[in-house]
N, C-alpha and C positions, 0 to 999 in steps of 0.2 A: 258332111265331109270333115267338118272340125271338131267333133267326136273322135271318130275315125284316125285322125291325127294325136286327137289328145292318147288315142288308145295305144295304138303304135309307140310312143315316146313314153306312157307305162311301162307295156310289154317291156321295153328294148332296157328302161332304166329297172327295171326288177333281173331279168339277165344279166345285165351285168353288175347287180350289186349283191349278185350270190358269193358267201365266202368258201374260201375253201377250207374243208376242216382237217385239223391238226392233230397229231399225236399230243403234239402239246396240252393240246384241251383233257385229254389223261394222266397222261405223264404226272401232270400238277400233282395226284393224289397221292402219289409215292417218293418215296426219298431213292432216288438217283441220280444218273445221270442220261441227258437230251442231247444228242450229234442233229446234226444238220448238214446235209449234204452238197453243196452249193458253187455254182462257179465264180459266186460272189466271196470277195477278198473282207468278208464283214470283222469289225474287231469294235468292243468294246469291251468296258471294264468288267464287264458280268460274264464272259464267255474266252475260249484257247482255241484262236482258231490256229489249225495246221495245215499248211496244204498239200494235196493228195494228189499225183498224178494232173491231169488237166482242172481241177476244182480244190475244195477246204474242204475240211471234215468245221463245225462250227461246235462245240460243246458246249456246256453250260449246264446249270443245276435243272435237277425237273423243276424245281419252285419257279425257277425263270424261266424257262421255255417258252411260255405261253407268249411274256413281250420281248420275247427275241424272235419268236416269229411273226409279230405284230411288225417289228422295225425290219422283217429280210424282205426283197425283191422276191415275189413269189415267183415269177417266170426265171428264177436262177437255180430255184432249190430243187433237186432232180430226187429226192428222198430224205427221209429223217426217221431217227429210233431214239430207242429207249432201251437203258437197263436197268431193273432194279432187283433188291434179294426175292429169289423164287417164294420163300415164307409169306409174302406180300401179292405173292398175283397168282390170281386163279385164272386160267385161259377161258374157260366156259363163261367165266360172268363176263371177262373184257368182250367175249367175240358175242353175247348176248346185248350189250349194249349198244353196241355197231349192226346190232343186225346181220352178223357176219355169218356165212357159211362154208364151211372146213369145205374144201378140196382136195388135197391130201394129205394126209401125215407120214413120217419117216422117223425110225429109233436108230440112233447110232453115237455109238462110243456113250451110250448115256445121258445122251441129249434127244428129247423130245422135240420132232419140228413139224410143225404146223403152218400149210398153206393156205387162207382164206381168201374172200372175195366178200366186197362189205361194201354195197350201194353207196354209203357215204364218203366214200374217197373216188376220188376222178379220177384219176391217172390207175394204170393196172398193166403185168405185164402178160403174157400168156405162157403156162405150163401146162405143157399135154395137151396143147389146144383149147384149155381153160383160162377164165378173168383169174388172175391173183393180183391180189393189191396188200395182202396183210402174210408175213412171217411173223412165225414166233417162233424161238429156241430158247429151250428150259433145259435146264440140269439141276442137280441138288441144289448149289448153289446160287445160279443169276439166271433171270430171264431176261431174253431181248426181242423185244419188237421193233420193227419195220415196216414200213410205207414205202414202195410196192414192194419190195425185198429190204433184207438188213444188209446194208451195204456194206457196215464194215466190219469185222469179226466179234463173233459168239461163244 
C-alpha cells in the first residue's frame, strides 16, 4: 500500500510540473519583437504593456521573452507571437522543430498564411473542424507567429 502511495504522489507531482512551452523558447533566436496576450495588467521595465479591449497586449524584445514569460501568470495569458524580418525565418524548419503539421494555407494580398497544429502546445482552437494551435503570416517583409492564432495584426 505505501508504494502505491508513494506511486500516486509521483504520478500526480510529474503532472503537474509539466511546463508549458513558449514561443518564447524561439523567439529568443531572432531579433524582434514578443506580445503577450494577457488579462494580466503586467509592467516592468523590460516590456509596453497596452491594454486591449478586456486584457494587455505585453511587448518586449525576443531577447527577453523567454523571462517575461517565466515572471506572467500562466492561466492569464490567452496567446502570444512573434515578429521578426522574413530574411530570418524559414516556416519549414520553425514548423519542423515543433513537430508541426500544416493544416492549411491561404495567399493573400501577398501574405502567405499558415495553419498548423504542433503536439507541443496545449491550448489549440479548431478550424474546419481541425486542432490549430500555430499561425504564421509572411510577406516580403515581416513574419508573424502565433499561439493558437496571431491575435493582433500582421
Amino acid at each position: 500500500m505505501k508504494k502505491f502511495i508513494a506511486f500516486v504522489f509521483i504520478a500526480l507531482a510529474l503532472l503537474f510540473s509539466q511546463t508549458t512551452l513558449s514561443l518564447s523558447s524561439f523567439s529568443k533566436t531572432f531579433f524582434g519583437t514578443h506580445t503577450f496576450f494577457s488579462t494580466e495588467n503586467f509592467k516592468s521595465e523590460k516590456t509596453s504593456t497596452t491594454k486591449n479591449g478586456n486584457g494587455f497586449l505585453i511587448e518586449c524584445s525576443t531577447k527577453n521573452a523567454e523571462e517575461i514569460f517565466s515572471k506572467l501568470n500562466l492561466s492569464k495569458i490567452d496567446g502570444e507571437s512573434f515578429c521578426v524580418k522574413s530574411h530570418d525565418f524559414k516556416i519549414t524548419n520553425f514548423l519542423n522543430k515543433l513537430n508541426a503539421k500544416i493544416i492549411k494555407t491561404e495567399n493573400t494580398q501577398n501574405i502567405k498564411i499558415v495553419y498548423a497544429f504542433s503536439p507541443k502546445f496545449p491550448n489549440f482552437v479548431l478550424i474546419d473542424g481541425q486542432k490549430v494551435n500555430l499561425q504564421i503570416a509572411q510577406n516580403f517583409e515581416l513574419t508573424t507567429i502565433g499561439t493558437p492564432l496571431i491575435l493582433g495584426g500582421f
